[in-house]
C-alpha angles and dihedrals in degrees: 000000000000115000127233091257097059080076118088091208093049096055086042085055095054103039089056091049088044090060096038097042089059094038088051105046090042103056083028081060088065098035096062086040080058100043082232099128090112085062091051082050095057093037097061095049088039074056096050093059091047096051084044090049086041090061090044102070099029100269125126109265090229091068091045093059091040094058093035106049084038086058097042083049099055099040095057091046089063096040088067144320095207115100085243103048083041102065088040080054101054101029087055091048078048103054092042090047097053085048078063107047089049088058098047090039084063089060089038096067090101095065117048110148087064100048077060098053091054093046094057104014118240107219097174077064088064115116129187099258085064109052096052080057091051088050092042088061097033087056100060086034088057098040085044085047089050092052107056096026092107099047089047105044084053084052093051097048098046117005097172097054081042093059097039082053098060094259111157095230113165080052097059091042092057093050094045087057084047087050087050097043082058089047089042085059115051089035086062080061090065117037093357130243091293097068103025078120076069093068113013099043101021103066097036097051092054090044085055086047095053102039136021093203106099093213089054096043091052092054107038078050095054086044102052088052092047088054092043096049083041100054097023082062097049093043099052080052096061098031106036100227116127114276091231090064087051103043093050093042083053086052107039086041084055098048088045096056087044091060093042095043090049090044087055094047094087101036089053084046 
């Protein structure tokens, strides 16, 4: 029997997960520390209307969702850093940015397969060409990511005592949702803008539910997407159903027991 890498879409497939999965857990990790799931939610669809407009006009749909969710997160990171101004500011990128997508989706109907494509992600579609671009923008994510991890951690935590430090928040919170629209985009490659929620929530949620130190969240969080891209990949190739749905159903499965297991602690105690 041959084996799923003597295929060359299959290693290209996981060699692109591979590269999206750590690059996932690890700035997910960050966003649910930050209650800002809401912000990676807007940021794939936001996505969705850059890579139609993209196509549109003959350019790659990868480019289209980088320059797009960059600009929307920016953007809201400028619009407000209060849980409050925050939610006006994304619900009101989002808005415009669905405007967007309804206009471009007027012009799209031509193409539908690949509107589907960008909805829930094909990554037995992923060439060469396109996972040294998705390390060549997980690199300067991660390294970005490295840099201000402190600082914002410190931000995160207690936002009050940071600013009263000195601490430029609004800054860092404007480079950390440039850090998660690079992550929203090459995400969207994997499992598309529909089921982002899939990589960049799901782990880190169940890593938050499993351990309190941040280091080993971070890590148990880059892990768990690693194993669900890995095994929702190998699974869609023996059973025939679409990676995206595995690979969900392996997130959402795993958040669920963590709930369940921590529920039970005290009652075992």
């Amino acid at each position: 029997m041959l084996t799923i890498f003597d295929y060359d879409f299959m290693r290209n497939a996981f060699a692109a997960a591979t590269i999206v999965a750590v690059l996932a857990g690890i700035v997910g990790y960050f966003l649910v520390l930050r209650s800002q799931t809401f912000a990676g939610h807007a940021l794939a669809h936001v996505g969705f209307t850059g890579a139609t407009g993209a196509v549109l006009v003959g350019l790659s749909p990868l480019w289209g969702l980088v320059l797009m969710t960059v600009g929307a997160g920016v953007g809201m990171g400028f619009m407000g850093e209060k849980l409050a101004e925050r939610d006006v500011a994304i619900g009101l990128v989002l808005a415009f940015a669905l405007a967007l997508g309804l206009l471009f989706l007027h012009f799209f109907t031509a193409y539908a397969t690949q509107a589907t494509t960008l909805l829930f992600g094909n990554v037995f579609a992923v060439d060469t060409s396109t996972i040294w671009t998705l390390l060549a923008l997980a690199t300067p994510t991660l390294a970005l990511l490295a840099v201000i991890s402190r600082p914002l951690l410190f931000a995160s935590l207690q936002p009050e005592l940071a600013e009263a430090k000195g601490v430029p928040v609004r800054l860092y919170g404007i480079l950390f949702l440039t850090v998660v629209a690079l992550t929203t985009a090459e995400c969207a490659q994997i499992v598309g803008v529909l089921l982002v929620f899939a990589l960049m929530v799901g782990p880190a949620a169940t890593a938050q539910q499993l351990t309190t130190s941040v280091t080993m969240g971070i890590l148990v969080a880059a892990i768990l997407a690693l194993l669900e891209a890995w095994f929702g990949i190998a699974l869609a190739f023996y059973t025939d159903w679409p990676a995206s749905f595995w690979i969900t159903a392996l997130s959402v499965g795993a958040y669920l027991l963590s709930v369940i297991g921590r529920r039970l602690r005290p009652a075992a105690a």
